[in-house]
C-alpha positions as CSV (number, residue, x, y, z in Angstrom):
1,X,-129.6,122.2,178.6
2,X,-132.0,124.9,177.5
3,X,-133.7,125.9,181.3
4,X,-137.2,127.6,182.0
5,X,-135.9,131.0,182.6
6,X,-136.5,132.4,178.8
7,X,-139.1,135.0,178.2
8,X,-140.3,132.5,175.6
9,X,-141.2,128.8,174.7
10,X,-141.7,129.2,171.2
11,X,-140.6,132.1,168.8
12,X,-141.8,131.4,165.0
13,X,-139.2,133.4,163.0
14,X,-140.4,134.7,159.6
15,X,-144.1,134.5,161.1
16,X,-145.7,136.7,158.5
17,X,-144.1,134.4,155.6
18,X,-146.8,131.9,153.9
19,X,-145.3,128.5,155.9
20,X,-144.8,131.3,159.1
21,X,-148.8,132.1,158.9
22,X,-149.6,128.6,158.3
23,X,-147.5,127.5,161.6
24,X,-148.8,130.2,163.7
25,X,-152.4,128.7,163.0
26,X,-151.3,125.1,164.4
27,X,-149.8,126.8,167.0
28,X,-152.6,129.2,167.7
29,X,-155.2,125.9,167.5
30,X,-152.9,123.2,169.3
31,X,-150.3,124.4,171.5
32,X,-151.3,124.0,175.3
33,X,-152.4,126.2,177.5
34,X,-150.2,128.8,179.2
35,X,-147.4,128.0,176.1
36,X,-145.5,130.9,175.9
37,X,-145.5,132.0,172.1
38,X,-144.4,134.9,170.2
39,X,-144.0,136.4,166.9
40,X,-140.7,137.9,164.7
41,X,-139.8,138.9,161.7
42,X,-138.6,142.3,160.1
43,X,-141.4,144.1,160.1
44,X,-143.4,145.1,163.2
45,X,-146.7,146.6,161.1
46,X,-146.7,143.6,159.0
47,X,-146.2,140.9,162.0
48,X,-149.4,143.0,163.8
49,X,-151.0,142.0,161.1
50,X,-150.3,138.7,160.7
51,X,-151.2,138.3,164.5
52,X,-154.7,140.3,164.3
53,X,-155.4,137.9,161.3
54,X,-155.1,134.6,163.8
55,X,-157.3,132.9,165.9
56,X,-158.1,134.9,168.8
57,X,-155.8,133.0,171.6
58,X,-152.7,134.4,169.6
59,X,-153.6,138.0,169.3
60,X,-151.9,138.7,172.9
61,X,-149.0,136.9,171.6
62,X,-145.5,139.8,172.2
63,X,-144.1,140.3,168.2
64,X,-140.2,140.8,168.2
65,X,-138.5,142.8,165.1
66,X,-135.6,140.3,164.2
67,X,-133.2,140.4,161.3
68,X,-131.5,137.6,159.7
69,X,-128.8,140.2,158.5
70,X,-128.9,141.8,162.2
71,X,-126.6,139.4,164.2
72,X,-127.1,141.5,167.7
73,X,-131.4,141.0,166.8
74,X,-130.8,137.3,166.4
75,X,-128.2,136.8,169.4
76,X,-131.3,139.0,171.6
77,X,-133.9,136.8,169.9
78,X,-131.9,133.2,171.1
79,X,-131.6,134.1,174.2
80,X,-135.0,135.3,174.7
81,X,-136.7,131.6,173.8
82,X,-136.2,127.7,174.6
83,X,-137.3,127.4,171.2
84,X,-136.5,129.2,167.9
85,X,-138.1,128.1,164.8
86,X,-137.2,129.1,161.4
87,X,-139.5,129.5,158.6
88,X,-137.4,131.9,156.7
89,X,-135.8,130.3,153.3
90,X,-134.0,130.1,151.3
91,X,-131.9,128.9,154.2
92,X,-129.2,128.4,151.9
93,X,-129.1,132.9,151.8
94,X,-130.5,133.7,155.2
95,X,-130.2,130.6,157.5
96,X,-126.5,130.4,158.9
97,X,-126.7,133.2,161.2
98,X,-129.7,131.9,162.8
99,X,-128.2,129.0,163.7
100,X,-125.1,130.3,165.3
101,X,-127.3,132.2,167.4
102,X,-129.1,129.5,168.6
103,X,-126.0,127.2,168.9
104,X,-124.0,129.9,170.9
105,X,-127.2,130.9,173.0
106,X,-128.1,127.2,173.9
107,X,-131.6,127.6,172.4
108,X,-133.3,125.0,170.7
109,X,-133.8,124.9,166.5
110,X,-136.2,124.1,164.4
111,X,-136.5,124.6,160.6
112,X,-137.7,123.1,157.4
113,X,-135.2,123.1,154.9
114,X,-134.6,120.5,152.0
115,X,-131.6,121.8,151.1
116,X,-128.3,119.3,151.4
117,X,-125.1,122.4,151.1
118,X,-127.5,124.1,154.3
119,X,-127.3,121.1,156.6
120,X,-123.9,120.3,156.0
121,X,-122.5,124.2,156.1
122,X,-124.7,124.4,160.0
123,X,-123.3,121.1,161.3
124,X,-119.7,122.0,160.0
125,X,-119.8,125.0,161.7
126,X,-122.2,124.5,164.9
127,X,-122.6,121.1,165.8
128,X,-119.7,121.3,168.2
129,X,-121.0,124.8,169.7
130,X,-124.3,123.4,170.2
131,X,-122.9,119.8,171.9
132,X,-121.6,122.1,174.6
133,X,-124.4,124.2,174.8
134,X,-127.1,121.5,174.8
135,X,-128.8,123.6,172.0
136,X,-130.4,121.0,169.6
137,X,-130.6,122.0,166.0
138,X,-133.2,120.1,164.2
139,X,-133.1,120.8,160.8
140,X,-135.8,119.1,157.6
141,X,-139.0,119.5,160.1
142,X,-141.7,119.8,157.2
143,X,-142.4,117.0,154.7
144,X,-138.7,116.9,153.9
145,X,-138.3,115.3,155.9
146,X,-140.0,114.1,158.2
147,X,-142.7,111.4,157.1
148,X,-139.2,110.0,155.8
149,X,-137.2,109.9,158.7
150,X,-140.1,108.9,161.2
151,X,-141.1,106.0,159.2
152,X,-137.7,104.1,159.1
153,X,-137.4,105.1,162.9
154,X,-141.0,103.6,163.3
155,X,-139.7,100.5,160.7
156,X,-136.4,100.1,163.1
157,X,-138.7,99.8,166.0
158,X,-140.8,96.9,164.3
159,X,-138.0,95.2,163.7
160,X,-135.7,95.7,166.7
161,X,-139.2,94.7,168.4
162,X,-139.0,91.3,166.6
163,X,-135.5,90.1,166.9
164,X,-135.4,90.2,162.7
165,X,-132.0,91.5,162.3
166,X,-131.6,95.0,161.3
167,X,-132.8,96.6,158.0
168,X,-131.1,95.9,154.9
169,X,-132.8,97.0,151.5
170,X,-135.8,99.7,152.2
171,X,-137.7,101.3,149.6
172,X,-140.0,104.1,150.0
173,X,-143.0,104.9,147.1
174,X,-144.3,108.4,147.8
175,X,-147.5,109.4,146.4
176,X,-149.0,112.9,147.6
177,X,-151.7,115.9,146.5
178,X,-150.6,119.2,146.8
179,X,-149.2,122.6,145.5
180,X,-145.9,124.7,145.0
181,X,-145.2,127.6,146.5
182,X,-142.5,130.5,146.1
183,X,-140.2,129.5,148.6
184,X,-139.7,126.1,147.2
185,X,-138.8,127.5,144.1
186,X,-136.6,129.7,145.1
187,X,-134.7,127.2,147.3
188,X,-134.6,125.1,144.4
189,X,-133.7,127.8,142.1
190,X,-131.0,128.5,144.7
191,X,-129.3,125.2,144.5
192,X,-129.1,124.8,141.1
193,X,-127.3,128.2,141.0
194,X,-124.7,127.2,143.1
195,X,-124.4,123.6,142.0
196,X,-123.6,125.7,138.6
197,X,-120.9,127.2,139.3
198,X,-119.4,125.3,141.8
199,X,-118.0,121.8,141.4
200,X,-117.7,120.9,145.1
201,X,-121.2,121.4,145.6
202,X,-121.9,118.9,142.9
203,X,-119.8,116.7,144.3
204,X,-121.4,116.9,147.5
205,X,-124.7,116.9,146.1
206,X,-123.6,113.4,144.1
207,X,-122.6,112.0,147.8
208,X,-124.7,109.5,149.1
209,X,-123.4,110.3,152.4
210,X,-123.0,113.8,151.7
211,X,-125.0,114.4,155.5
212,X,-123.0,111.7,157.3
213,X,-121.8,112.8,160.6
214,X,-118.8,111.0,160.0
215,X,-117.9,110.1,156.1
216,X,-114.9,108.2,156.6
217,X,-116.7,105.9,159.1
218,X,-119.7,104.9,156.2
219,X,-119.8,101.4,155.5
220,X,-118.9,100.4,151.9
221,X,-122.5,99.7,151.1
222,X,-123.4,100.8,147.8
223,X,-126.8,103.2,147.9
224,X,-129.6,102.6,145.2
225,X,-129.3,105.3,142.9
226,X,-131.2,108.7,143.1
227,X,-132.3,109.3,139.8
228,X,-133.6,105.4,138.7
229,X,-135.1,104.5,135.3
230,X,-139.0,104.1,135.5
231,X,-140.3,101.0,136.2
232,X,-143.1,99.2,138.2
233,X,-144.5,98.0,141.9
234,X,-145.7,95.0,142.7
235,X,-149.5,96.4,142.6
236,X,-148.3,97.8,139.1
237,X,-148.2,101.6,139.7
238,X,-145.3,103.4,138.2
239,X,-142.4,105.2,139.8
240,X,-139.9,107.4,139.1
241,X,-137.2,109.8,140.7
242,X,-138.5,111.1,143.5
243,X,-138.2,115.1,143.6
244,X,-136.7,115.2,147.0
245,X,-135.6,111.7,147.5
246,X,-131.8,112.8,147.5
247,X,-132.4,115.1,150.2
248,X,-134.6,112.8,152.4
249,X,-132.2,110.1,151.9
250,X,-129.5,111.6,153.2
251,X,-131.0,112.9,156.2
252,X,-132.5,109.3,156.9
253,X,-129.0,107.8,156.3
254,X,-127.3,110.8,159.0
255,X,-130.1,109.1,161.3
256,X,-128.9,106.0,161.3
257,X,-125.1,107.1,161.6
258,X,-125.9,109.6,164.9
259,X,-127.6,106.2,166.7
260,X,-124.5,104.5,166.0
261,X,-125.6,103.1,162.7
262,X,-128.7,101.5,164.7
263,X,-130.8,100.7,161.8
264,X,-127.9,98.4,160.6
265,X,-124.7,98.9,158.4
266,X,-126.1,97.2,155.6
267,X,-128.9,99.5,155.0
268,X,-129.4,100.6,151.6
269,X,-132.5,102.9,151.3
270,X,-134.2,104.6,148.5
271,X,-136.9,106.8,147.9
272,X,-139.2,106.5,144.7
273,X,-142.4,109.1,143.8
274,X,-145.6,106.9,142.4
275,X,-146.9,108.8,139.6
276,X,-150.0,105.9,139.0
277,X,-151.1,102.9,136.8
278,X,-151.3,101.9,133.4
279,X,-150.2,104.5,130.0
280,X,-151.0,107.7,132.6
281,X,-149.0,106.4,134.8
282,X,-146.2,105.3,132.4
283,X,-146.0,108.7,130.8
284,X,-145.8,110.6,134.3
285,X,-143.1,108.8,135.0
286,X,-140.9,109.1,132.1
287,X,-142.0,112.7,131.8
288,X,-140.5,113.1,135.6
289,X,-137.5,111.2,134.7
290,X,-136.6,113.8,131.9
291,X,-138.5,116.9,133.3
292,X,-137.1,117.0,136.6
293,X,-132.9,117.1,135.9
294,X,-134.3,119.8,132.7
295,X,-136.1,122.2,135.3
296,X,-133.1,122.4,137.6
297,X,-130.9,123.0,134.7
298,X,-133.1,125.4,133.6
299,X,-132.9,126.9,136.7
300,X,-128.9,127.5,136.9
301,X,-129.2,129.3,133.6
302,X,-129.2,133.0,134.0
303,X,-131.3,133.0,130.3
304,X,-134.2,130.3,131.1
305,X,-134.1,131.3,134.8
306,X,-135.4,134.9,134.1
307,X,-138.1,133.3,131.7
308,X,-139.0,130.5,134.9
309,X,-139.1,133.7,137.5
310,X,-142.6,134.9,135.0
311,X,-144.3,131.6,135.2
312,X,-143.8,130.5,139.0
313,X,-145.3,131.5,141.9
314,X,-142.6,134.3,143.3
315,X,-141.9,134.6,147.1
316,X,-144.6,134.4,149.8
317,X,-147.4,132.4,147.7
318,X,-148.4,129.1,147.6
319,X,-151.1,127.2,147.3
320,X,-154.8,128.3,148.1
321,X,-156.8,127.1,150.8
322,X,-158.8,124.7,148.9
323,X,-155.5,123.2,147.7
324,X,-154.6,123.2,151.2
325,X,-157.7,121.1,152.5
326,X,-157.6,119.2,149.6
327,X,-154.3,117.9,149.7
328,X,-152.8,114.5,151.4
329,X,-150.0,112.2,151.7
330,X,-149.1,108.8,151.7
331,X,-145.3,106.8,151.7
332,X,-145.1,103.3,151.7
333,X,-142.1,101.4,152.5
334,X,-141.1,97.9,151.6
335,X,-138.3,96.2,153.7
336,X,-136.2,93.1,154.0
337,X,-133.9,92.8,157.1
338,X,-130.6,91.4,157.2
339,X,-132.8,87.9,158.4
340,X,-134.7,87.8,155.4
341,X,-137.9,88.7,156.6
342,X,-140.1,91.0,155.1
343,X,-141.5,94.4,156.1
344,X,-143.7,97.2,155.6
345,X,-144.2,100.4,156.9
346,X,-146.9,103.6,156.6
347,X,-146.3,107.4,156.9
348,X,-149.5,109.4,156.0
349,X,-151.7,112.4,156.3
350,X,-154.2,114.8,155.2
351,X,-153.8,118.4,154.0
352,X,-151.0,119.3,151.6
353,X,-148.2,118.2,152.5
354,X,-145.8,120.9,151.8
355,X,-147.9,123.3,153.6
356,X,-151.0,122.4,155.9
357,X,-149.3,119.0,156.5
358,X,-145.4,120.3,157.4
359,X,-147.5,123.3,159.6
360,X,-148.9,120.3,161.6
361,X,-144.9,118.7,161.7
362,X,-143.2,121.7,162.2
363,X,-145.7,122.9,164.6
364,X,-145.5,119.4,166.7
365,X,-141.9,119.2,166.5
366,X,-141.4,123.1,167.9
367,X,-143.7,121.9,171.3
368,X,-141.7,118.5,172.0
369,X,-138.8,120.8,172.1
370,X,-140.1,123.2,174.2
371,X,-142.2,121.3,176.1
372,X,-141.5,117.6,176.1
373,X,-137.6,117.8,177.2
374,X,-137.2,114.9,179.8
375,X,-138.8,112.2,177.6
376,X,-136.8,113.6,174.1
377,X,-133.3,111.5,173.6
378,X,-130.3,112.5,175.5
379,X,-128.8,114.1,172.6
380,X,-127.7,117.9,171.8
381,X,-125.5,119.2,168.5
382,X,-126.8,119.4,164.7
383,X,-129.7,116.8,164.8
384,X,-132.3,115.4,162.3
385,X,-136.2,114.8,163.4
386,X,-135.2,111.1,164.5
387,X,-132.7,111.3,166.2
388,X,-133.9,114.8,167.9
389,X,-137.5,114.2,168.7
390,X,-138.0,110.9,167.7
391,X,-140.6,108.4,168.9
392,X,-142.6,112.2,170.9
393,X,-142.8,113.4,167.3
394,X,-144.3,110.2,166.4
395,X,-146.8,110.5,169.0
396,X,-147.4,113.8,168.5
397,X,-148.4,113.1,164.9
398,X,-150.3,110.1,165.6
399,X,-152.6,112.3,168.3
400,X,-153.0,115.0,165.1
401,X,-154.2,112.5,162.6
402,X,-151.1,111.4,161.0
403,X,-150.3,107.5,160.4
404,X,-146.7,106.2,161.6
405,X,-147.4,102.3,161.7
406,X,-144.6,99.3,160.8
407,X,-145.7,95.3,160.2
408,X,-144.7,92.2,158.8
409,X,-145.5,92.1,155.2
């Protein structure tokens, strides 16, 4: 396992980036004293600046030129840390080499990606490297996917807790406040390309169990679908497809299968995005049901691409600070267990939750790994935030305002 003698506890890579900045700040406001932090990217004068611009506890932090196309800067950059988090997207176009540095190096990973061919290409090629290094490589540390995978964690505990069996049908309703930025975009833009052109990725994309450490070992449980028809909750909000439902399902369903299938082999989970009550409500959701599989088309399309690229925010912007304070989110989650009993289960917090909130998650989930080693699970290889950091991340969370709660409905 990753041991003490490392210049480092915490390198953010990508640190002058919009997420990067935004991560730096937790760190620079929450990290304990004497953590050992520094700064990298590509650009020296610009990471100077980003690290004047912080709180004033982080302006003696080191700053480290690395290059995601510079394999000898990112082998020297591993080795340097006990922790290596990535901020630098699409991961899909820069993130592989990262990882193999911090596989072969033993070093601990951290990123925030929410996209499916990424995870799947890094624990094809690394998860075995990293088992016998010890490195752990947690991968979906923002709000994909996190509030997702902690909450059935936190649900599986309830249960467990109770002696009700083990979870069979689990719905989640997100609802949330917040903005867009350019990296999303052009991670989304970046799937869509490839989906495009290339059938396997569709295919993969289509899976279910497209994350699943082992695919032919899947019960035959059919999963609810994806992209399901509007309809209503009990309280009589509206939902719709969820815009990264397939991606946090899939990571919550590789969660299950890397604790043995723990949360039960009859689990069949779903995520759903509220989009409110009453004729509102009704036309969000049936404008997200059409709009969202006509954006990513649009997307894959050389023609309407171009025409997207002049009306969404480019590359290192996001929202504005007011969006930022302004934002919040909230996922509810509906059970029944294999006994029949019924369930419910919380994951919530303030700030927007693509950016102030997955700074606070990422941020969190960086420190357990460098800092919180003997009480994290026994496990090393390509890891989600579960199965990785598990019930420390939940603390962690809790103790920075966040709500991770399970009861008996």
């Amino acid at each position: 396992m990753v041991g003490t003698a490392r210049e480092h506890d915490v390198v953010v890579l990508g640190a002058t980036g919009f997420v990067g900045t935004l991560l730096c700040e937790h760190l620079a406001r929450q990290a304990p004293a004497g953590t050992r932090i520094a700064l990298a990217g590509r650009s020296h004068e610009r990471l100077v600046r980003t690290r004047a611009a912080l709180p004033e506890r982080a302006h003696a932090w080191p700053v480290l030129v690395a290059d995601t196309d510079d394999a000898p800067s990112l082998r020297a950059l591993a080795a340097s840390t006990r922790v290596l988090v990535s901020t630098v997207g699409p991961y899909l176009q820069h993130g592989l080499p990262v990882v193999e540095a911090c596989a072969r190096a033993g070093t601990h990973y951290a990123d925030l990606t929410g996209e499916v061919p990424f995870v799947r290409q890094a624990a094809d090629a690394h998860d075995e490297v990293a088992r016998a290094t010890g490195a752990r490589l947690v991968h979906a540390c923002g709000y994909d996917a996190v509030p997702s995978d902690l909450a059935v964690l936190v649900l599986h505990r309830r249960v467990a807790a109770d002696g009700a069996g083990s979870l069979g049908r689990v719905r989640l309703v997100a609802s949330a406040r917040g903005g867009v930025s350019g990296g999303t975009v052009a991670s989304a833009r970046g799937i869509a390309e490839l989906a495009g052109r290339d059938p396997a990725v569709r295919r993969l994309l289509a899976d279910p169990f497209s994350l699943s450490p082992d695919r032919t070992a899947e019960p035959d449980v059919p999963q609810p679908s994806d992209t399901p028809a509007p309809g209503r909750t009990v309280d009589g909000r509206w939902v719709a497809t969820s815009p990264m439902g397939s991606f946090n399902t899939r990571v919550v369903r590789r969660s299950n299968a890397l604790q043995g299938w723990a949360y039960g082999r009859e689990l069949r989970y779903q995520e759903v995005a509220a989009t409110g009550s009453g004729l509102r409500g009704a036309a969000r959701a049936a404008g997200l049901t059409v709009g969202l599989p006509l954006a990513l088309a649009a997307l894959a399309a050389p023609p309407t691409r171009a025409l997207l690229d002049r009306v969404l925010p480019a590359p290192g912007t996001g929202p504005d600070a007011e969006t930022r304070r302004a934002g919040w989110f909230r996922m509810d989650l509906h059970a029944v267990t294999t006994t029949g009993q019924h369930y419910r289960a919380l994951a919530a917090g303030r700030g927007d939750p693509g950016y102030s909130a997955t700074a606070v998650m990422l941020g969190e989930a960086a420190l357990a790994l460098a800092l919180d080693g003997d009480r994290l699970p026994d496990r090393a290889g390509s890891l989600t935030p579960a199965t990785a950091v598990g019930d420390v991340l939940v603390e962690r969370l809790r103790a920075a305002d966040h709500r991770y709660v399970a009861s008996v409905r």
